[in-house]
ZAVOMAR-463040 format. One record per residue (C-alpha): chain; x, y, z; residue in three letters; residue number from 0. Coordinates in steps of 0.1 Angstrom, whole numbers, plus 5000, padded with zeros to 4 digits. Example, Ala and Ser with C-alpha at 12.3 -4.5 7.8 and 13.67 -1.06 7.14 Angstrom:
BEGIN
<pt ch="A" X="5123" Y="4955" Z="5078" aa="Ala" i="0"/>
<pt ch="A" X="5137" Y="4989" Z="5071" aa="Ser" i="1"/>
This chain:
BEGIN
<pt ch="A" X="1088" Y="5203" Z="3420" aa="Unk" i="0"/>
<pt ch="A" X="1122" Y="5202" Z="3409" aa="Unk" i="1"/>
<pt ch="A" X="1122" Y="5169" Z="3402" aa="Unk" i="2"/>
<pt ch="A" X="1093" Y="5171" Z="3378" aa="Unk" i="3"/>
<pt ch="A" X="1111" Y="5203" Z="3362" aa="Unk" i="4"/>
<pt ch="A" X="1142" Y="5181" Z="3355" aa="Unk" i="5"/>
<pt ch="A" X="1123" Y="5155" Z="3343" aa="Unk" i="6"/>
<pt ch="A" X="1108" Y="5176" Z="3318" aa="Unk" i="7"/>
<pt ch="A" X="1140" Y="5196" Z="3309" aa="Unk" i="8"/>
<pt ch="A" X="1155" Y="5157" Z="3301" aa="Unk" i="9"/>
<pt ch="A" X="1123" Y="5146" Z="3283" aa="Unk" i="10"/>
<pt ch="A" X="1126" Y="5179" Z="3260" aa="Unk" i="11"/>
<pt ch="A" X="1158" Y="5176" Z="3255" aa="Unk" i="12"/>
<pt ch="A" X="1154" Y="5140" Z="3243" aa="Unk" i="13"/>
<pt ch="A" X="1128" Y="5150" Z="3220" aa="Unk" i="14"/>
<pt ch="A" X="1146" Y="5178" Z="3209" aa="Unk" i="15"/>
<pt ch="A" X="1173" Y="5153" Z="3196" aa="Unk" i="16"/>
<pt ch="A" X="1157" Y="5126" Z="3179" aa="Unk" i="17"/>
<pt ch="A" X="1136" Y="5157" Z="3161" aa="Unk" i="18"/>
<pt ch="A" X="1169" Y="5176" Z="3150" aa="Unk" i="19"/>
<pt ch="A" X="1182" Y="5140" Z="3138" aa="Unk" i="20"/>
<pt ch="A" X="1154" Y="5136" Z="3120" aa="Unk" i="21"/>
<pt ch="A" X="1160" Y="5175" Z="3103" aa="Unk" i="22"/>
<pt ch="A" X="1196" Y="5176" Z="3105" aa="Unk" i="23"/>
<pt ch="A" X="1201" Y="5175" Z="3062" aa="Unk" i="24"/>
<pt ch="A" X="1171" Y="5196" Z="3059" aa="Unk" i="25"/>
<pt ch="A" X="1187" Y="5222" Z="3082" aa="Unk" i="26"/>
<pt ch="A" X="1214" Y="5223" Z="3064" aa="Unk" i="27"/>
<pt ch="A" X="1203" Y="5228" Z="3034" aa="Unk" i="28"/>
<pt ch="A" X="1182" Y="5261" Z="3046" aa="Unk" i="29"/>
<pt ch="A" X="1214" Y="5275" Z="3061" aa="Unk" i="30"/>
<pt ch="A" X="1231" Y="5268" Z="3030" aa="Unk" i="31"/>
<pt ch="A" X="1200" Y="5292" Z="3018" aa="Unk" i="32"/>
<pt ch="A" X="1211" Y="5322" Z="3039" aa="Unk" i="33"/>
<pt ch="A" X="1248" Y="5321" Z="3037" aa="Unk" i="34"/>
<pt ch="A" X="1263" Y="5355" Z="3032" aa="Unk" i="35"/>
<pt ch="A" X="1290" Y="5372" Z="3038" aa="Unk" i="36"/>
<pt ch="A" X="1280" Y="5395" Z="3065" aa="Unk" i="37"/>
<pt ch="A" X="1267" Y="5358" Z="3086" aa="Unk" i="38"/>
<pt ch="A" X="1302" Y="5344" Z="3076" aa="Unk" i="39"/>
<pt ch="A" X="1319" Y="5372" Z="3098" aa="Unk" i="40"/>
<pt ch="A" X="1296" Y="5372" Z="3126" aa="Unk" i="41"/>
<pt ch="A" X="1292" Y="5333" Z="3125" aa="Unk" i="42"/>
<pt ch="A" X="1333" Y="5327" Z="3121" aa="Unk" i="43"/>
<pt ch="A" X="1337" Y="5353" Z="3155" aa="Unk" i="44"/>
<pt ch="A" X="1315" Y="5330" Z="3172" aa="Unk" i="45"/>
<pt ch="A" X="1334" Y="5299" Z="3163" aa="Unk" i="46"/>
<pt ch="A" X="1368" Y="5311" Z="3169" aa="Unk" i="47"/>
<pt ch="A" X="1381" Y="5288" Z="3197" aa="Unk" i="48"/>
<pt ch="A" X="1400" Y="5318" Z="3209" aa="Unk" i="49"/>
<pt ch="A" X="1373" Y="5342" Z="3209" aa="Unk" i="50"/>
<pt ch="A" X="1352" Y="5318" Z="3225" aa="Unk" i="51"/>
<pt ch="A" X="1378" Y="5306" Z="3250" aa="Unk" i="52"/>
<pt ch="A" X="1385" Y="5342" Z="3262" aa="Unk" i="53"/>
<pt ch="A" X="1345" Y="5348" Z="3271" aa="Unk" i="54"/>
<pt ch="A" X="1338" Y="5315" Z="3282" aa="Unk" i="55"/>
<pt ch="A" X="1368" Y="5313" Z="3305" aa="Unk" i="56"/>
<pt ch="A" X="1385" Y="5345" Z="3312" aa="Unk" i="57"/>
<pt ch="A" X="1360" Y="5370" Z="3316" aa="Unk" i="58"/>
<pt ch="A" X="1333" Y="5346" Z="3334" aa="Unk" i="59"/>
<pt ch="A" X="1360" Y="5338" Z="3359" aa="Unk" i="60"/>
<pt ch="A" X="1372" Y="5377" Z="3360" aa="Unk" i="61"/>
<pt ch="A" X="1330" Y="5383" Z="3367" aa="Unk" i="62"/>
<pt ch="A" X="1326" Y="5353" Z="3395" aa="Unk" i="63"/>
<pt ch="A" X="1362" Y="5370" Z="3415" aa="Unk" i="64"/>
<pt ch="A" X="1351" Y="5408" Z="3405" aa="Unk" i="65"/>
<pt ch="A" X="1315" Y="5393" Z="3426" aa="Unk" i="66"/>
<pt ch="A" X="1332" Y="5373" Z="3453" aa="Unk" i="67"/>
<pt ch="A" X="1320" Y="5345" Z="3443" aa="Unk" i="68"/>
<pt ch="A" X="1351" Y="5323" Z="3443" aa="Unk" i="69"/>
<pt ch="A" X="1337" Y="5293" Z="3450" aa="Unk" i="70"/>
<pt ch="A" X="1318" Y="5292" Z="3420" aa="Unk" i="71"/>
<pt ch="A" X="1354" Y="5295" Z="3398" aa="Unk" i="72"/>
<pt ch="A" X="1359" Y="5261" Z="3404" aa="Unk" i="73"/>
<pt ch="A" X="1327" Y="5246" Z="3392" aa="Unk" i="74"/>
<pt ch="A" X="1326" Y="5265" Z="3363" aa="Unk" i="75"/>
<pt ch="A" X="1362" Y="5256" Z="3349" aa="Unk" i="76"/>
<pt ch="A" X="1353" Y="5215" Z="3360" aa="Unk" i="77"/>
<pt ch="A" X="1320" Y="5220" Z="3339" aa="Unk" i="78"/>
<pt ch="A" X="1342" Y="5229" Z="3309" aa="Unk" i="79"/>
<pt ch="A" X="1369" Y="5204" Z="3312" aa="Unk" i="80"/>
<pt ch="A" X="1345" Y="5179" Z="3318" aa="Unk" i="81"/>
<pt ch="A" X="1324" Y="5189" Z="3286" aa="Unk" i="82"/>
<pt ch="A" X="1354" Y="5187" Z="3267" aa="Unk" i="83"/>
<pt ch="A" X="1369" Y="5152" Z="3277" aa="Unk" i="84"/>
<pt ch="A" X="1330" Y="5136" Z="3270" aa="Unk" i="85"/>
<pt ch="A" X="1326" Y="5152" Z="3240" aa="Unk" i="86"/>
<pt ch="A" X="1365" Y="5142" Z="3230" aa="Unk" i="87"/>
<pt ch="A" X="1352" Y="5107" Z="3240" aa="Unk" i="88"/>
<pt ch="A" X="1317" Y="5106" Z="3225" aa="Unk" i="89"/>
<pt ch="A" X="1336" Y="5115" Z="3190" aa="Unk" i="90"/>
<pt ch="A" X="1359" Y="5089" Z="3192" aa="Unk" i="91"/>
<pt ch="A" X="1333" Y="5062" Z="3202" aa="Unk" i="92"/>
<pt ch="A" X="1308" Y="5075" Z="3175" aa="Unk" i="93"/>
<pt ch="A" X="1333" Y="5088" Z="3149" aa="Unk" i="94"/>
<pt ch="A" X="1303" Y="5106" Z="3128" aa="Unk" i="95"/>
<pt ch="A" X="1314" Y="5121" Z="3100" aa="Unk" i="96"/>
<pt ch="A" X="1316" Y="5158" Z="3097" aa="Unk" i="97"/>
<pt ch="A" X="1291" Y="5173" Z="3073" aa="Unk" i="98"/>
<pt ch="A" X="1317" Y="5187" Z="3051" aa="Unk" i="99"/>
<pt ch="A" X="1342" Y="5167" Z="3044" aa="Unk" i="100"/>
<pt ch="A" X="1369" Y="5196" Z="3034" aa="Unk" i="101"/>
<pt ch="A" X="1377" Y="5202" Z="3074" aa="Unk" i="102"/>
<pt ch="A" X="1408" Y="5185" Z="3079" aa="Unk" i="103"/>
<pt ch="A" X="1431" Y="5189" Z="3112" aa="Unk" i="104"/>
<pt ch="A" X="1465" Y="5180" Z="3099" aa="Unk" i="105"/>
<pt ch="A" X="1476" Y="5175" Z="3136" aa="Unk" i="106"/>
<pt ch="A" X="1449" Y="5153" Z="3152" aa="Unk" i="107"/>
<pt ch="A" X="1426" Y="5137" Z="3130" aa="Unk" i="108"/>
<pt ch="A" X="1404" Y="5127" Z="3154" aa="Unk" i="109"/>
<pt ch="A" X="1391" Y="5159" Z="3159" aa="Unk" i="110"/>
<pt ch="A" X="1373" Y="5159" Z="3128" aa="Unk" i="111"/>
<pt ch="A" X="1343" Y="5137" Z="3136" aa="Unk" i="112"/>
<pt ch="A" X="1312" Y="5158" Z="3142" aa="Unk" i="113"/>
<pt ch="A" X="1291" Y="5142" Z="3170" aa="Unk" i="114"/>
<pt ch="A" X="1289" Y="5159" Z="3198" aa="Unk" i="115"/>
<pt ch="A" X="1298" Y="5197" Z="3193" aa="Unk" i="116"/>
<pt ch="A" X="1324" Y="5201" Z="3216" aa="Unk" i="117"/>
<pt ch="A" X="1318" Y="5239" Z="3211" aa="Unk" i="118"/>
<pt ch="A" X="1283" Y="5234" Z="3222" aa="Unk" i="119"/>
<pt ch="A" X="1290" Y="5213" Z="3252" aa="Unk" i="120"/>
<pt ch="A" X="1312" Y="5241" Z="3265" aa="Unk" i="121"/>
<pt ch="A" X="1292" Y="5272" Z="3255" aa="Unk" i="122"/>
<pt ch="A" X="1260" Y="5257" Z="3274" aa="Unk" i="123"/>
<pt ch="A" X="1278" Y="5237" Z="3304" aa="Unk" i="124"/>
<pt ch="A" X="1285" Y="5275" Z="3316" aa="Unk" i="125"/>
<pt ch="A" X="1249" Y="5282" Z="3315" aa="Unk" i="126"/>
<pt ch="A" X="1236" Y="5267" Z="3345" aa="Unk" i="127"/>
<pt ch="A" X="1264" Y="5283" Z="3369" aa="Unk" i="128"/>
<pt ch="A" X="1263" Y="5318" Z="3355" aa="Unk" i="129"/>
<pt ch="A" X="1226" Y="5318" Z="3356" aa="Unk" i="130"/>
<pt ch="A" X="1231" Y="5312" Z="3389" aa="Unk" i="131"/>
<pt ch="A" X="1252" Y="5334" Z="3402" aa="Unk" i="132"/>
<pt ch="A" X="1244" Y="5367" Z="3376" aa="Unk" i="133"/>
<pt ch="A" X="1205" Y="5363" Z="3370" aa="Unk" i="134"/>
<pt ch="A" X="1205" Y="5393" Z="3354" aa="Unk" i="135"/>
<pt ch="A" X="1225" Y="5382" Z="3327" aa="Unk" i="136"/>
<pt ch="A" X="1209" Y="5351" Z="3319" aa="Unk" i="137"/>
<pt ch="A" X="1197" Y="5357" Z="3283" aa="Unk" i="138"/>
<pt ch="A" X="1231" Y="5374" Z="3276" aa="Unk" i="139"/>
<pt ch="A" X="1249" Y="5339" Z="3283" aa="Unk" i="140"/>
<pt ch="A" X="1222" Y="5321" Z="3267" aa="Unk" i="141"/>
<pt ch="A" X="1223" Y="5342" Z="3238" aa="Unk" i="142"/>
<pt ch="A" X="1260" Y="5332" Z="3234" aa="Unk" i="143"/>
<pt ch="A" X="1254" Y="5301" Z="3239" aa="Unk" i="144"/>
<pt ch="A" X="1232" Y="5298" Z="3208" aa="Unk" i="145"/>
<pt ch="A" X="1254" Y="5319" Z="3186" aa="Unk" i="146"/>
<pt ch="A" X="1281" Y="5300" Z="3195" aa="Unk" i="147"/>
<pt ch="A" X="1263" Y="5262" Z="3188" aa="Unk" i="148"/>
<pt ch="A" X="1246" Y="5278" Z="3156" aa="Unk" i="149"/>
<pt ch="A" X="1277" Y="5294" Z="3144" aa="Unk" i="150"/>
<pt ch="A" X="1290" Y="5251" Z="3140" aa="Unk" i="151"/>
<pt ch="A" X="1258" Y="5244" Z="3122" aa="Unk" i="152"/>
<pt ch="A" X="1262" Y="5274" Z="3099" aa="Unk" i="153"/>
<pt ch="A" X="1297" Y="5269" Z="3086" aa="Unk" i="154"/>
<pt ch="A" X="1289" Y="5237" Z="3082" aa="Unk" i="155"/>
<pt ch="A" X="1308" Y="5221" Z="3110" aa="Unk" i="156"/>
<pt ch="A" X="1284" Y="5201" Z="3125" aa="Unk" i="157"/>
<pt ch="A" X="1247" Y="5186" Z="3120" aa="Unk" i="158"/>
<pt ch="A" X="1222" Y="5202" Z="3139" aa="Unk" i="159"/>
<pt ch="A" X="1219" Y="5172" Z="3164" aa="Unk" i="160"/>
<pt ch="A" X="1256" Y="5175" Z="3174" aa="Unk" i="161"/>
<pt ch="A" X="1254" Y="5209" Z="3188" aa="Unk" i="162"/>
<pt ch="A" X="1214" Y="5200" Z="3202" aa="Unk" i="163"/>
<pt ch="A" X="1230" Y="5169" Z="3222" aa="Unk" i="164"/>
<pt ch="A" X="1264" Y="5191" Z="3227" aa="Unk" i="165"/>
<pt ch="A" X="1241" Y="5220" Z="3240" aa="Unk" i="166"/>
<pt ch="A" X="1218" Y="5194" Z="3263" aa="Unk" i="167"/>
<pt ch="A" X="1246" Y="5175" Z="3273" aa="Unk" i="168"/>
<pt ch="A" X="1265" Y="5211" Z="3286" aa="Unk" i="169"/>
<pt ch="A" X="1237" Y="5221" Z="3303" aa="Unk" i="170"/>
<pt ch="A" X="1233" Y="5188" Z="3321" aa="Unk" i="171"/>
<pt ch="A" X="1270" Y="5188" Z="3330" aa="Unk" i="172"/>
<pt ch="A" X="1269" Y="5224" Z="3344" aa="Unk" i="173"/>
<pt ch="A" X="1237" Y="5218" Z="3363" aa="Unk" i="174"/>
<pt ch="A" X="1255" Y="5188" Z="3379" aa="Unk" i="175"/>
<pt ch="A" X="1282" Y="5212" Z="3389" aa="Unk" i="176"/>
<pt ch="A" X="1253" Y="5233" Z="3401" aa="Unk" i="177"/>
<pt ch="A" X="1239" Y="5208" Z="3425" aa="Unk" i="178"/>
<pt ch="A" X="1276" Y="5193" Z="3438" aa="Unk" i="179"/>
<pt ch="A" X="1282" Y="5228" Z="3449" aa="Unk" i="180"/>
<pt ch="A" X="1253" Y="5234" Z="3468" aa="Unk" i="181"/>
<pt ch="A" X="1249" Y="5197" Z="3485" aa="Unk" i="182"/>
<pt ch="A" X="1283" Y="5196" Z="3494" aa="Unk" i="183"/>
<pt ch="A" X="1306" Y="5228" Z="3490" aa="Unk" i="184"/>
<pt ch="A" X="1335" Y="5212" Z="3483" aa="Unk" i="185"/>
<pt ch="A" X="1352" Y="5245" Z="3471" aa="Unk" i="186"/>
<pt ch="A" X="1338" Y="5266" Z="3503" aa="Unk" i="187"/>
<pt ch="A" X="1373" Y="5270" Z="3511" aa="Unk" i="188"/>
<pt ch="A" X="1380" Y="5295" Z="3482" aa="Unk" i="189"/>
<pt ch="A" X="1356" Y="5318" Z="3498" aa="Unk" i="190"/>
């Protein structure tokens, strides 16, 4: 059964992709539509590497010790470093454009290309773990998640099918951290 559930989370999420290339300039335009500036404060809090960082990192980490659930700390931190050397990778390799061209990074360049979302990666490799261990916050994560990958998209820092494969590509990432945990504990000794 899990099997077939993975299969189907991978055949949706390839789908998913090739639709959201197919919309990506047509999204963009529609959030062009709805820009305002009460969006461009939510939306810019939601982008913010620090505001992001200090969710994503420090307070899940704070939530997995407060649980005892150390061994989980490990797995969660590999998920984001991980996310963040594939997607550093995948945007050298592909070097897609972003989709406005007036985002510059004087100090690395290479930062600049769009595909994947890096912030999308990260937000959704979380996901998996966090689901797991705090159930009842699972739409709460998810929730970020999404506002964190939409907040690219709306300040027009990436296509919609950089943060779809970004948020995919997370989620596959953390789910892989998922299942190395359970099959072979290799951080039981934090417990």
């Amino acid at each position: 059964m899990k099997k077939i559930n993975n299969a189907i989370i991978l055949i949706t999420a390839i789908l998913l992709f090739i639709i959201s290339l197919i919309l990506d300039k047509n999204i963009s335009h529609f959030v062009s539509l709805i820009k305002n500036p009460f969006f461009d404060l939510i939306f810019n809090r939601f982008t913010n590497f620090i505001d992001v960082f200090v969710i994503l990192i420090l307070v899940t980490t704070l939530f997995l010790f407060e649980e005892k659930k150390r061994e989980w700390v490990f797995p969660l931190w590999l998920s984001f470093i991980l996310s963040i050397v594939i997607s550093f990778i995948l945007k050298l390799i592909i070097a897609r454009p972003r989709p406005s061209i007036e985002l510059f990074y004087p100090l690395i360049n290479t930062l600049s290309y769009s595909f994947p979302s890096m912030h999308a990666m990260v937000a959704f490799a979380a996901v998996p773990i966090l689901d797991k261990k705090f159930e009842k916050l699972k739409w709460f994560w998810m929730l970020f998640a999404f506002l964190v990958a939409f907040s690219r998209v709306y300040l027009d820092f990436h296509f919609l099918s950089d943060v779809v494969f970004g948020a995919f590509a997370g989620y596959f990432i953390g789910a892989l951290m998922v299942y190395v945990e359970e099959k072979y504990h290799p951080f039981k000794f934090l417990k």
